[in-house]
MISE-674500 format. One line per field, with one value per residue (C-alpha): x, y, z. Coordinates in Angstrom, 3 decimals, always signed. Layout:
REM MISE-674500
east: X	... $
north: Y	... $
up: Z	... $
This chain:
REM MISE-674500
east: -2.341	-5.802	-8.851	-11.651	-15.056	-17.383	-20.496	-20.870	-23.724	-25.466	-25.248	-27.192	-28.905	-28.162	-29.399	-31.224	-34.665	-35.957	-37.262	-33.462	-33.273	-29.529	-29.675	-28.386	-31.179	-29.014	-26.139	-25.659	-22.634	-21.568	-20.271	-17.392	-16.972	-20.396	-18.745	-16.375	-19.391	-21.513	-18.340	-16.288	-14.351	-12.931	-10.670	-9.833	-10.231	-13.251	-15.526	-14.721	-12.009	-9.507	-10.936	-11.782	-8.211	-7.483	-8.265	-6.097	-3.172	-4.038	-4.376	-0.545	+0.612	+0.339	+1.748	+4.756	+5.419	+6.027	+8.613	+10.209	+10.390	+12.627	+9.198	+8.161	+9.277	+6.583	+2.930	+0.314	-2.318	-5.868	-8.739	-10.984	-14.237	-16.473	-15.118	-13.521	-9.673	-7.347	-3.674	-1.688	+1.912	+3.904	+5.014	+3.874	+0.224	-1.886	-1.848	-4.897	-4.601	-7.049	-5.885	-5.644	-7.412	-10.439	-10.830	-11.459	-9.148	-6.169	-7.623	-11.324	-9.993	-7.464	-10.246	-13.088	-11.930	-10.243	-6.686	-6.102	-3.071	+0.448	+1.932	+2.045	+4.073	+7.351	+8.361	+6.168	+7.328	+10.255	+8.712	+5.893	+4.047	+0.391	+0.717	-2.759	-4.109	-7.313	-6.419	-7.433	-11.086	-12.150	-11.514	-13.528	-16.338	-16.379	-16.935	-19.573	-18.086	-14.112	-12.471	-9.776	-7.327	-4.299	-1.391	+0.443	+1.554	+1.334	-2.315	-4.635	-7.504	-10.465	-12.812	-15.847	-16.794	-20.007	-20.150	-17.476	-19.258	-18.068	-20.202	-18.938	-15.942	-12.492	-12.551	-9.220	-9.433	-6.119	-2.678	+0.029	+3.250	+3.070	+2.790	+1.415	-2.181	-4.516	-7.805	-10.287	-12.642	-15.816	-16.050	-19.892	-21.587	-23.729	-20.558	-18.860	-19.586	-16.922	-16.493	-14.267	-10.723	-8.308	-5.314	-2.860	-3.788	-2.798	-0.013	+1.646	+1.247	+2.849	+5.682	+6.527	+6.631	+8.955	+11.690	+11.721	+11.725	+14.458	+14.003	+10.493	+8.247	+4.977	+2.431	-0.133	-2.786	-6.208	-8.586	-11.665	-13.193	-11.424	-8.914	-6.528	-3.049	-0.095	+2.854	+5.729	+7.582	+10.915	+14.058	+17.270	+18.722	+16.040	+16.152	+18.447	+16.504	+13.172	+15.608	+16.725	+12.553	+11.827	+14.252	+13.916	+12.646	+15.687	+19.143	+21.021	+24.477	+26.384	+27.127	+24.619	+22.635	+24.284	+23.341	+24.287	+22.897	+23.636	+22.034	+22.695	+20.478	+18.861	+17.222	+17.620	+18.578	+18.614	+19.428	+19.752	+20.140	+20.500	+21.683	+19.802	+19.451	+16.334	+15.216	+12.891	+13.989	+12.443	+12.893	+10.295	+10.620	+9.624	+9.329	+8.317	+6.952	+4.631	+5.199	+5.593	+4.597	+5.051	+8.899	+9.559	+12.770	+14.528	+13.991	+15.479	+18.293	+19.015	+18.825	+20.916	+23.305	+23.619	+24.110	+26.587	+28.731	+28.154	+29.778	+32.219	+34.130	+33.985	+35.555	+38.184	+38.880	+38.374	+35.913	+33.516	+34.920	+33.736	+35.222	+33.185	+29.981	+27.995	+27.642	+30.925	+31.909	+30.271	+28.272	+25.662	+22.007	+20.283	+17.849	+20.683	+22.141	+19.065	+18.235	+17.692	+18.097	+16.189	+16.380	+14.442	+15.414	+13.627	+13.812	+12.379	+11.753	+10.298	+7.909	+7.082	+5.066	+3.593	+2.200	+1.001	-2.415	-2.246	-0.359	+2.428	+5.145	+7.645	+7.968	+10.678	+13.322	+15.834	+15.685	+16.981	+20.197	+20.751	+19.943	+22.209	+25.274	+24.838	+24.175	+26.869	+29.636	+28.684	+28.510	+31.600	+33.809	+31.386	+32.436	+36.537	+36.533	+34.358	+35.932	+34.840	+30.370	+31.240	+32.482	+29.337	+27.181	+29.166	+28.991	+25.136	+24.584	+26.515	+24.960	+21.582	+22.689	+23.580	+19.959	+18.773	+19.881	+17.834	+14.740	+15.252	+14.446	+11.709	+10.518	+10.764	+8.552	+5.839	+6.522	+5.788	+2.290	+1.128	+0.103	-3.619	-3.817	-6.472	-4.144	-1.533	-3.682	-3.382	-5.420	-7.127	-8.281	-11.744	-11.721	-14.576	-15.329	-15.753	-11.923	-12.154	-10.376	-12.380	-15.412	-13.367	-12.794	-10.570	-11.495	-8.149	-9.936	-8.318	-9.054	-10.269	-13.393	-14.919	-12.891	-15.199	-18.475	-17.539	-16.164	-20.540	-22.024	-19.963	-21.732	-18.950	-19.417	-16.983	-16.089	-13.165	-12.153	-8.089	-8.438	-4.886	-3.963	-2.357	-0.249	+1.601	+4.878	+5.690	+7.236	+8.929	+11.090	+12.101	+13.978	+12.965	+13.935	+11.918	+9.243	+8.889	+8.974	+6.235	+3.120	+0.808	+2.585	+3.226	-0.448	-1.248	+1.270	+0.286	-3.395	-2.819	-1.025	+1.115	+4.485	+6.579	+9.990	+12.286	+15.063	+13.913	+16.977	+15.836	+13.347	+10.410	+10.234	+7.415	+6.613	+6.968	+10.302	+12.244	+10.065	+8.707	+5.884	+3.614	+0.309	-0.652	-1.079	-3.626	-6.719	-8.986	-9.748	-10.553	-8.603	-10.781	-9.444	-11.668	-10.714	-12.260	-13.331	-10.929	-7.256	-6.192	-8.245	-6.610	-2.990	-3.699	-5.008	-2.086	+0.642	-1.445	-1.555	+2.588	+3.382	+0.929	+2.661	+5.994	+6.118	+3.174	+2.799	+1.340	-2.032	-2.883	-1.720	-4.096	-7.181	-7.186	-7.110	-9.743	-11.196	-14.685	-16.643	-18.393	-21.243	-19.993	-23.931	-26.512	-29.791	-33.145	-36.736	-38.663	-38.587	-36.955	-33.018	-31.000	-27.196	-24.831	-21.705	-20.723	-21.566	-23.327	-25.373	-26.468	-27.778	-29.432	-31.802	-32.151	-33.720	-35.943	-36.898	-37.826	-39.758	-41.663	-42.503	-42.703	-41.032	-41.962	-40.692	-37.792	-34.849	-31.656	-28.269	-24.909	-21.724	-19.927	-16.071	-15.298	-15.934	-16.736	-19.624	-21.303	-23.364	-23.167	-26.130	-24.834	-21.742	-23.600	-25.677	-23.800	-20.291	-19.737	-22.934	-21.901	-25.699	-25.627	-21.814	-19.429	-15.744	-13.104	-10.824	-7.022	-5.436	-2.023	-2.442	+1.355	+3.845	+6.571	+4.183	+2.939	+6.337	+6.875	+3.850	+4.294	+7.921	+6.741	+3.862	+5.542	+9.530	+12.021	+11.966	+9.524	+9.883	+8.431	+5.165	+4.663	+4.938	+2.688	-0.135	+0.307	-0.425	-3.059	-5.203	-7.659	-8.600	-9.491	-13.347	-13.643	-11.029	-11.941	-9.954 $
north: +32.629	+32.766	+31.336	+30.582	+29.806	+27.369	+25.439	+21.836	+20.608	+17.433	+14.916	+14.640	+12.035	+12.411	+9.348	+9.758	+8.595	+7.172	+10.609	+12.285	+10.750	+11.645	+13.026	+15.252	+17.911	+17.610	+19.146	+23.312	+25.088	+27.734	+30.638	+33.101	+33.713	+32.666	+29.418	+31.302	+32.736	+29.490	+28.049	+30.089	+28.650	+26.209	+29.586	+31.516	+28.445	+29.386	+32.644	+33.310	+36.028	+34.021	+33.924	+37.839	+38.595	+36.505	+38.584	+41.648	+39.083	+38.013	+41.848	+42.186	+39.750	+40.967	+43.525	+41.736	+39.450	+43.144	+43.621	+40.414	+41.258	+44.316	+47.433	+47.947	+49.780	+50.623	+49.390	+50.967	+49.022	+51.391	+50.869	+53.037	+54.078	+52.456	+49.297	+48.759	+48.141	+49.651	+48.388	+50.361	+49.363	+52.044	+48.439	+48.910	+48.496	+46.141	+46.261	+47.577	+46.785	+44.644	+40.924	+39.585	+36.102	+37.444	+40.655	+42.162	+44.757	+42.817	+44.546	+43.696	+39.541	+39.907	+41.215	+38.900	+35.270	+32.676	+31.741	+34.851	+36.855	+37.338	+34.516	+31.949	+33.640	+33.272	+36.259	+38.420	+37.114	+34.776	+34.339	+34.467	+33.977	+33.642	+30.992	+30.010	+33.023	+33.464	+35.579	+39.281	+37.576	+35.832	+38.912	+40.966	+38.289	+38.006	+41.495	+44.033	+46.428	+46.952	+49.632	+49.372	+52.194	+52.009	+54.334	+53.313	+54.626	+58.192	+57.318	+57.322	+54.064	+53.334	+50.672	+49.913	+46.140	+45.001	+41.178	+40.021	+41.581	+44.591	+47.988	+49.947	+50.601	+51.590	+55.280	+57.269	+59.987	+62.390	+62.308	+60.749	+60.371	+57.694	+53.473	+51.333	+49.431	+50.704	+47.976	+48.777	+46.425	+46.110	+42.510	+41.252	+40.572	+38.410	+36.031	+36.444	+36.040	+39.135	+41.805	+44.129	+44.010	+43.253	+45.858	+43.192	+40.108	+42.374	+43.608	+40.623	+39.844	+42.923	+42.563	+39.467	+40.390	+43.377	+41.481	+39.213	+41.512	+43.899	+47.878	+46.799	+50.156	+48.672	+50.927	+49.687	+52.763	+52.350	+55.302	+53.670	+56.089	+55.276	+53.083	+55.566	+54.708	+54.350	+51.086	+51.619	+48.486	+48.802	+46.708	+46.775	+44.133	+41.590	+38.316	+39.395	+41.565	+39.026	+36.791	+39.120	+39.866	+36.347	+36.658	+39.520	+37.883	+35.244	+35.116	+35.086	+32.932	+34.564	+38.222	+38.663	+36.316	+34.130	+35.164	+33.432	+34.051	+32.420	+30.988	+27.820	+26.137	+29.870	+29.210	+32.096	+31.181	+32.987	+31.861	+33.949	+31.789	+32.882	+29.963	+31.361	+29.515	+28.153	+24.454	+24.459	+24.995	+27.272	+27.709	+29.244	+28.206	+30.406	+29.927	+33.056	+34.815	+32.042	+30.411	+26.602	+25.492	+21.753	+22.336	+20.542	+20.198	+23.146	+22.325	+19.149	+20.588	+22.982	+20.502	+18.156	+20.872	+21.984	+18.853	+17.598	+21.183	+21.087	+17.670	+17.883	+21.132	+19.449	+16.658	+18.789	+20.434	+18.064	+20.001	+16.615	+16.066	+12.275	+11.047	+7.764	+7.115	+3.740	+3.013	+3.770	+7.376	+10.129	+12.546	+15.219	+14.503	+16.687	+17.062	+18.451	+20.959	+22.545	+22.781	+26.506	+27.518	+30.441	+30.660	+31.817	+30.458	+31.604	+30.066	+31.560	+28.750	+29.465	+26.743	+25.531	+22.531	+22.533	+19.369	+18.653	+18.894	+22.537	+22.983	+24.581	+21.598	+22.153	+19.226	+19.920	+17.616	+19.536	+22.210	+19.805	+19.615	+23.578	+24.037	+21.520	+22.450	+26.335	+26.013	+23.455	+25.471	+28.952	+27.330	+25.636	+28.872	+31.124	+28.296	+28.802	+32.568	+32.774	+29.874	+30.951	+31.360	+27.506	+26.400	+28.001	+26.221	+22.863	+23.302	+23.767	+21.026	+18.582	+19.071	+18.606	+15.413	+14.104	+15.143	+13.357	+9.809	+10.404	+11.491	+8.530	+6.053	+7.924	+8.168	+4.642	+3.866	+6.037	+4.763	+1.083	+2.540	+4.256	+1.039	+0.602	-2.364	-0.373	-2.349	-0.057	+3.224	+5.607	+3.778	+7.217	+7.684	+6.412	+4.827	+5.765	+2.636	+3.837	+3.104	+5.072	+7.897	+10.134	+9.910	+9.980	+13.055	+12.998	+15.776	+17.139	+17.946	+19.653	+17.691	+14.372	+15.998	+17.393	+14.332	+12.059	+14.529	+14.252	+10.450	+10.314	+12.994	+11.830	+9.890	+7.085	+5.517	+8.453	+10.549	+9.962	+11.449	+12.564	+13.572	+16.351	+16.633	+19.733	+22.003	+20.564	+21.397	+24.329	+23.361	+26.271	+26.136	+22.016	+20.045	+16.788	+14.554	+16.548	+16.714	+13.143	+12.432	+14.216	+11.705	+14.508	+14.819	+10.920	+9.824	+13.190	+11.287	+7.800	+8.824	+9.932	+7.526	+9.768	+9.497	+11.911	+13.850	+12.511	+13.734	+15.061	+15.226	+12.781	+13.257	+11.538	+14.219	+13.187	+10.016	+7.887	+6.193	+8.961	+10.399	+9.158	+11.395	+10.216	+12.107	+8.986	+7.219	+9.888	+8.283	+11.257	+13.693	+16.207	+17.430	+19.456	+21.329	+21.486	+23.794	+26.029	+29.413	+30.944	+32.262	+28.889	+27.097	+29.859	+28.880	+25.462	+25.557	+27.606	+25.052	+22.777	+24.591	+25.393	+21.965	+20.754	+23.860	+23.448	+19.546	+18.528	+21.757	+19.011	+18.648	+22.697	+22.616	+20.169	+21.564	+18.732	+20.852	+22.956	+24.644	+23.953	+26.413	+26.049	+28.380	+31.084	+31.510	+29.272	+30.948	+29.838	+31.365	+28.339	+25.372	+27.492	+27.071	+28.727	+29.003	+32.170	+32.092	+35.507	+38.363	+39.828	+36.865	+36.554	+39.913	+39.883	+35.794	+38.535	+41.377	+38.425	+37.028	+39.893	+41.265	+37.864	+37.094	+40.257	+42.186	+39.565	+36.678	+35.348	+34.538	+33.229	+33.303	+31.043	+31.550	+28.866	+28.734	+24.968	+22.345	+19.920	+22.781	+21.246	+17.327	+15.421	+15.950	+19.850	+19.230	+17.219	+19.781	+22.893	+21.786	+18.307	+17.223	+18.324	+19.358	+22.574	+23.092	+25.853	+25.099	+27.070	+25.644	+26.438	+27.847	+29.550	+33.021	+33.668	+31.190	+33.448	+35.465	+32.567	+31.481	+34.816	+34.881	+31.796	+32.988	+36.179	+34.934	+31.131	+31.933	+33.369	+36.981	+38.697	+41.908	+40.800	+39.392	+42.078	+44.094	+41.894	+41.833	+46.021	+46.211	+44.268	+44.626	+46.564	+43.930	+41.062	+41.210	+39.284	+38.497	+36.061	+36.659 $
up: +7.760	+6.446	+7.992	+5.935	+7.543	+5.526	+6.311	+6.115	+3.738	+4.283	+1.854	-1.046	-2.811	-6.222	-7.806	-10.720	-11.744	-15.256	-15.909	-15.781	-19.166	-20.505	-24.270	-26.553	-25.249	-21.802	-23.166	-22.569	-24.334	-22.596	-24.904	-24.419	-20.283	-19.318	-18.273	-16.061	-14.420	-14.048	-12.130	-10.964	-8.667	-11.165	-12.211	-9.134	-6.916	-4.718	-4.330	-1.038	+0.370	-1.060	-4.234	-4.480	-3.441	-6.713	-9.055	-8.019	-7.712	-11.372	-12.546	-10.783	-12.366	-15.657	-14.781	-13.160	-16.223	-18.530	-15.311	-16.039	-19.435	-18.722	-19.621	-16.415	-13.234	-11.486	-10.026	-8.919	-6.737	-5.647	-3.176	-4.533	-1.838	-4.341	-3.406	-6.572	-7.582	-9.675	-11.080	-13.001	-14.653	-16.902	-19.417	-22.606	-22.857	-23.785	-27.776	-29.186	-33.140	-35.054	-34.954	-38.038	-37.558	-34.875	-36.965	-33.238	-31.118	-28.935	-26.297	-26.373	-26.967	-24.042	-21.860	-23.128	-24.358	-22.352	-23.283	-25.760	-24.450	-25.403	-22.800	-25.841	-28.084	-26.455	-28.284	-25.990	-22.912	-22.615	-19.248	-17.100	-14.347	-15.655	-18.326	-19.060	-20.518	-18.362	-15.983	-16.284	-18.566	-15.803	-13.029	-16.244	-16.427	-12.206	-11.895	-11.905	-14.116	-15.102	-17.193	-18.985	-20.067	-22.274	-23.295	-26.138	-29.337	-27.958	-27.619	-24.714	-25.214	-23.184	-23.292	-20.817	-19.714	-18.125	-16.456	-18.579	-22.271	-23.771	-23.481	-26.539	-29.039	-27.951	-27.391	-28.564	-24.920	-26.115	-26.651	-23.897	-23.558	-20.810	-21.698	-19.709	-18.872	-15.867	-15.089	-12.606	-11.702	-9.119	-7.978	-8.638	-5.066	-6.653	-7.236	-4.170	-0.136	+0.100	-1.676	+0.663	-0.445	+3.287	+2.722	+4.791	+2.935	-0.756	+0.649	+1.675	-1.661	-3.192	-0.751	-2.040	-5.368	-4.913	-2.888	-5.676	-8.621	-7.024	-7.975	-9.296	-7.079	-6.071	-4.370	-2.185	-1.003	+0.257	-0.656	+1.087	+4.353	+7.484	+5.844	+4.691	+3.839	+1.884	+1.067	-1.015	-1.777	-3.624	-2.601	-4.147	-2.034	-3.575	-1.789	+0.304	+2.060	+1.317	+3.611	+6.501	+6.231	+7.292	+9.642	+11.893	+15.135	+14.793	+16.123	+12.266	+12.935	+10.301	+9.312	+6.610	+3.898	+1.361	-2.011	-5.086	-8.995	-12.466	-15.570	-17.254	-20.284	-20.352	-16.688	-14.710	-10.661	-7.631	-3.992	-0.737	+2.153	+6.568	+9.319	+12.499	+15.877	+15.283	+15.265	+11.958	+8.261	+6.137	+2.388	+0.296	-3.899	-6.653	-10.315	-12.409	-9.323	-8.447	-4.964	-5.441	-2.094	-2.889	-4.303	-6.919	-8.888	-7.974	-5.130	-4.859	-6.507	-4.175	-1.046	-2.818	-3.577	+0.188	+1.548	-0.872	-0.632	+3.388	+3.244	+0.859	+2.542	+6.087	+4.756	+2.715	+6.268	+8.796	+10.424	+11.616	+15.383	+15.364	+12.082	+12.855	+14.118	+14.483	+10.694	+8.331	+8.107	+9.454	+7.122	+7.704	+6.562	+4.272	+7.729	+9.439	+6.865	+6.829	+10.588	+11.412	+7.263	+6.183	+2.202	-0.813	-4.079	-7.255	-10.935	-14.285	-16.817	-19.858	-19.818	-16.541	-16.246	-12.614	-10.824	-7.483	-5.683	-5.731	-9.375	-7.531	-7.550	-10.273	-12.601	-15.145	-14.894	-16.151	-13.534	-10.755	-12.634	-13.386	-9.477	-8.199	-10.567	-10.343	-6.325	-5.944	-7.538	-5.826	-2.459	-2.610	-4.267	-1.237	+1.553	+0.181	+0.487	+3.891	+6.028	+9.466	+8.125	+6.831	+10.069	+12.059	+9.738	+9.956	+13.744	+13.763	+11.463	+13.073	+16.846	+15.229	+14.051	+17.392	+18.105	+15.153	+16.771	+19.787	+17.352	+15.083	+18.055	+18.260	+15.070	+14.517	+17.515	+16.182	+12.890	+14.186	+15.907	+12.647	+11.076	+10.087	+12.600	+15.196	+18.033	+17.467	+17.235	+20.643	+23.410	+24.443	+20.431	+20.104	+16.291	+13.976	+12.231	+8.788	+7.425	+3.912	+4.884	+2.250	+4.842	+8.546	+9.862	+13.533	+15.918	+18.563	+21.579	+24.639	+27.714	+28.997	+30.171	+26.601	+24.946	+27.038	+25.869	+22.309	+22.320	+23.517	+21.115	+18.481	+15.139	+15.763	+12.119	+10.938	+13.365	+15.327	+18.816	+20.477	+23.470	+24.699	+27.911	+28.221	+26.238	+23.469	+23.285	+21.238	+18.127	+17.279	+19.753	+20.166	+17.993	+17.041	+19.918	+22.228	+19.849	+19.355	+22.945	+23.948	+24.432	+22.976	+19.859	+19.105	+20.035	+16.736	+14.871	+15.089	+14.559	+11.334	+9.776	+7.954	+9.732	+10.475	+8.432	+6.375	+4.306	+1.008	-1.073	-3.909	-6.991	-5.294	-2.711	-0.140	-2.303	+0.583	-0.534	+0.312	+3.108	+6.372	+6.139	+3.099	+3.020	+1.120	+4.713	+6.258	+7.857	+7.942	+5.243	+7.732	+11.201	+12.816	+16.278	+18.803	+22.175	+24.546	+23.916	+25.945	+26.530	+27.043	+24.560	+21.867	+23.048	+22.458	+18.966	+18.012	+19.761	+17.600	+14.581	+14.723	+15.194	+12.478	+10.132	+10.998	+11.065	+8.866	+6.209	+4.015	+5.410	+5.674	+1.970	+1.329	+2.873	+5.663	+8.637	+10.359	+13.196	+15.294	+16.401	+19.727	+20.531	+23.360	+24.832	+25.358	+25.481	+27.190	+27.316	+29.028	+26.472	+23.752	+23.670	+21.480	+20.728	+19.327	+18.449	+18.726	+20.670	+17.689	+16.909	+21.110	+20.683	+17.717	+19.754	+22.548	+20.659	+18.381	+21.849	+23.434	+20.579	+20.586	+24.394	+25.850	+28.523	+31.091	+29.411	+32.281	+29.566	+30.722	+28.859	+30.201	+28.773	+27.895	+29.289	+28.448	+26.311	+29.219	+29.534	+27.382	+27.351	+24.871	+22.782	+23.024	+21.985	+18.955	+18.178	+18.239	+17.123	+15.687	+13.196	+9.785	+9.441	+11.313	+12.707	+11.282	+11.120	+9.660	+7.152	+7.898	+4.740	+3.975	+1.721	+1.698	+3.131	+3.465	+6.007	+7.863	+8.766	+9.786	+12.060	+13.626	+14.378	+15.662	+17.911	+19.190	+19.103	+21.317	+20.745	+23.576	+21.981	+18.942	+20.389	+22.619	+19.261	+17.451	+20.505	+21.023	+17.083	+16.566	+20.038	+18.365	+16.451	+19.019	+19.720	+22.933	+25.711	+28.710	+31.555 $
């Protein structure tokens, strides 16, 4: 999971005056990639870390889609000491011959125009992961300086870019033998906040892609001084192993991984699938190498497909031990087929149309049908030929659903509390009374103590205030009836306004008629976590933050949650206070203060342990007005590796944390004890 810090702005007046006169004098074209560099975060998505880390992953994935296409075997991923990149695929190179219509190289228009590349002509590339066209232009125009080198034809090109615009010719540099495309590109700093490439973020990356192009070799090595080393990825398990990945801290319930393949209509599918003794389900949907973290069609297919199969073979074998329940005869919910599921399922469609808030919800219609049929019918011969792995999953399944009719009582109360009616809200959450939620933002505060400081501080026309009392209860490791009983985690739910679960085995997944939660309902546009600065304040948040993933993935995915950021010091020189929130930053006031007064001047620095620390014009000042607080917005780089985190860090293997802690000690900065 990546955090990203950003800044609040105030607002802006941006009403115009009669002199802001709106003509034809008003309007600026923006030629060739200049438009990519005027906004750039309309192509990688912003020009933060995420956003530099988007442009290798659009540099891969070229080179992934000539993998798909059956020319490449192996990829090559650099980080040069210069602070450059480098990716290099042995496909067939980029062609370099004069197109007809442009009267330019292939090269030079692949590597300077937007939407100019061979993903159109289905000829090329039956499929693909980058569809638009833009990609490796607008990492050319976004950086510094990138260099291009081909080998094809038995001929060795090079060609030289600078800020997006070519710097001479191709250059004919000797005979090879080799195919294949190498670009190396510097990222411009005067486009991005970062420029230093993280080796783990990339690599989690790379990782994916190789469990899910099986015997695809990718190479991860970092050149850079004091960052030396080496990843080979290479699986010839595929999902399979991408499964028993996600899995390793968990109990599996059956001997090894489902795995199940076919094509119908000329659309590709693959499915490995693990039961483990977990509470939480987690499937991860691909289509053409591109993580669809909204689903989609496949996967509605597949969950229909599972329950129906699941269903269908108990039935076949009377394997349900309470034929009857309260209502008609007893069936399994798609809820509780999936409870403790770990599956990847990945689709390559020639022409994906994507939806969503992020563009990464499948829309075909089509694709439902070839998911449910293919899944359906390989389940159902896999559940004949392995009776006993059936009856572990039946068994599983059907205990959760005796939990599920304790959670549904529940769920229902919450569900009657999450009106808009502010009778019904939590009576410890202090309303903002602003009721657009596109201005509210709700603050989770540990404790009665700093809840009552902020519920004061607060600016109460948008900002509203939860106070927690105590730990929430860890949601990797409850199922839903606890969950929903814990008065922590229903006065979260009833706040928002969202609901909670649902069974999602329908079209209109999370629509809100086939869903309880409906993101449509959320009463605050931002989130934002507020806890101590401490050990305890740290386990909170992240009880927090795995209930909010686990349970409520929809609101990290889109960009709702986020983290304050108290000050740690609070540093006085007479009338002069001043706050840092790091250990850097309270060093670098001391040294200013000390050059300033003298070495007489009495200067006294507190360190804040709590919250409740703090009055409530502090707690204004420092961490809640949107004028000069610093939050960090919650985001997800790889799903697949979050879930694996949160696993690690919150489940039941000890081993595994203790693991995770010993490895990555060096990195924590400050410990309170």
């Amino acid at each position: 999971m990546t955090q990203l810090k950003t800044i609040d702005q105030p607002q802006k007046d941006i009403s115009g005056s009669e002199e802001d006169l709106y003509g034809a004098d008003k309007i600026t074209v923006l030629k060739g990639l200049a438009a990519v560099r005027k906004r750039p975060a309309m192509f990688i998505g912003d020009t933060g870390k995420r956003g530099l880390h988007h442009l290798v992953y659009e540099v891969v994935d070229n080179a992934v889609d000539e993998a798909l296409a059956g020319f490449c075997t192996k990829i090559q991923v650099i980080l040069h000491k210069d602070g450059s990149c480098a990716v290099t695929d042995n496909g067939r190179g980029i062609p370099v011959d004069i197109h007809k219509e442009e009267k330019r190289p292939a090269l030079e228009l692949v590597m300077t125009m937007l939407h100019a590349g061979g993903k159109f002509d289905k000829g090329s590339y039956k499929v693909s992961g980058g569809l638009h066209g833009v990609g490796v232009s607008v990492v050319n125009a976004l950086s510094k300086w990138c260099r291009v080198e081909v080998h094809r034809d038995n001929q060795k090109y090079i060609q030289s870019y600078k800020l997006g615009k070519v710097e001479a010719p191709i250059e004919v540099k000797g005979k090879t033998r080799k195919t294949g495309t190498t670009v190396r590109f510097l990222p411009d700093k005067e486009i991005f906040r970062f420029t230093e490439f993280e080796f783990d973020i990339i690599d989690e990356r790379l990782r994916e892609l190789a469990y899910l192009n099986k015997n695809l070799e990718i190479i991860l090595r970092d050149e850079r001084a004091g960052h030396e080393r080496e990843q080979v990825h290479r699986y010839k398990g595929g999902l399979i192993e991408f499964v028993q990945h996600l899995d390793e801290t968990r109990n599996a319930l059956i001997p090894k991984p489902i795995f199940l393949d076919g094509e119908k209509e000329g659309v590709p599918v693959e499915l490995s699938l693990q039961y483990n003794d977990s509470f939480n389900e987690n499937i991860f949907t691909f289509v053409n190498c591109i993580n669809t973290i909204e689903g989609g069609t496949h996967l509605a297919g597949l969950r229909a497909a599972l329950t129906r199969s699941l269903n269908q073979y108990a039935v076949k074998n009377n394997l349900f031990k309470n034929s009857k329940s309260g209502k008609g005869t007893f069936s399994l919910s798609g809820e509780d087929a999936r409870e403790g599921l770990t599956a990847v399922l990945s689709v390559k469609v020639a022409d994906p149309q994507f939806e969503g808030q992020t563009k990464t919800k499948l829309g075909n219609g089509e694709v439902k049908g070839i998911c449910d049929s293919l899944i359906m019918e390989g389940l159902s011969d896999y559940f004949e030929r392995h009776p006993g792995v059936a009856r572990k999953i039946i068994e599983k399944a059907e205990l959760a659903a005796r939990s599920r009719e304790a959670a549904r009582k529940a769920k229902d109360l919450i569900r009657r509390k999450s009106a808009l009616d502010s009778a019904s809200l939590p009576g410890k959450l202090a309303d903002c009374s602003n009721k657009d939620p596109a201005f509210c933002e709700l603050f989770l505060v540990e404790g009665d103590s700093a809840g009552g400081s902020a519920k004061q501080g607060r600016d109460r026309r948008f900002q509203a205030i939860l106070p927690l009392r105590g730990k929430v209860i860890n949601a990797e490791k409850a199922r839903d009836d606890r969950l929903l009983n814990n008065n922590e985690i229903q006065a979260i739910i009833t706040a928002l306004g969202t609901g909670y679960g649902g069974d999602n085995d329908n079209d209109e997944e999370e629509s809100g008629s086939s869903a309880d939660f409906n993101i449509e309902n959320l009463r605050y546009k931002k989130i934002i976590i507020m806890t101590d600065a401490d050990v305890d304040g740290s386990h909170i948040r992240t009880l927090i933050l795995t209930f909010i993933y686990r349970k409520m993935p929809q609101l990290i995915h889109g960009g709702h949650i986020y983290i304050a950021q108290p000050p740690l010091y609070k540093i006085r020189r007479g009338k002069t206070e001043l706050y840092a929130f790091s250990d850097e930053e309270r060093d670098y006031h001391l040294k200013r203060l000390r050059k300033d007064g003298g070495k007489d001047s009495k200067i006294e620095i507190s360190r804040y342990k709590g919250l409740g620390e703090m009055n409530p014009e502090q707690l204004w000042a420092t961490t809640m007005d949107p004028d000069t607080r610093t939050l960090l917005q919650v985001t997800v780089a790889e799903d697949a590796g979050a879930a694996s985190l949160f696993s690690r860090l919150m489940g039941h293997d000890v081993e595994a944390r203790r693991e995770f802690i010993e490895a990555n000690a060096k990195n924590v900065t400050f410990l309170d004890i």
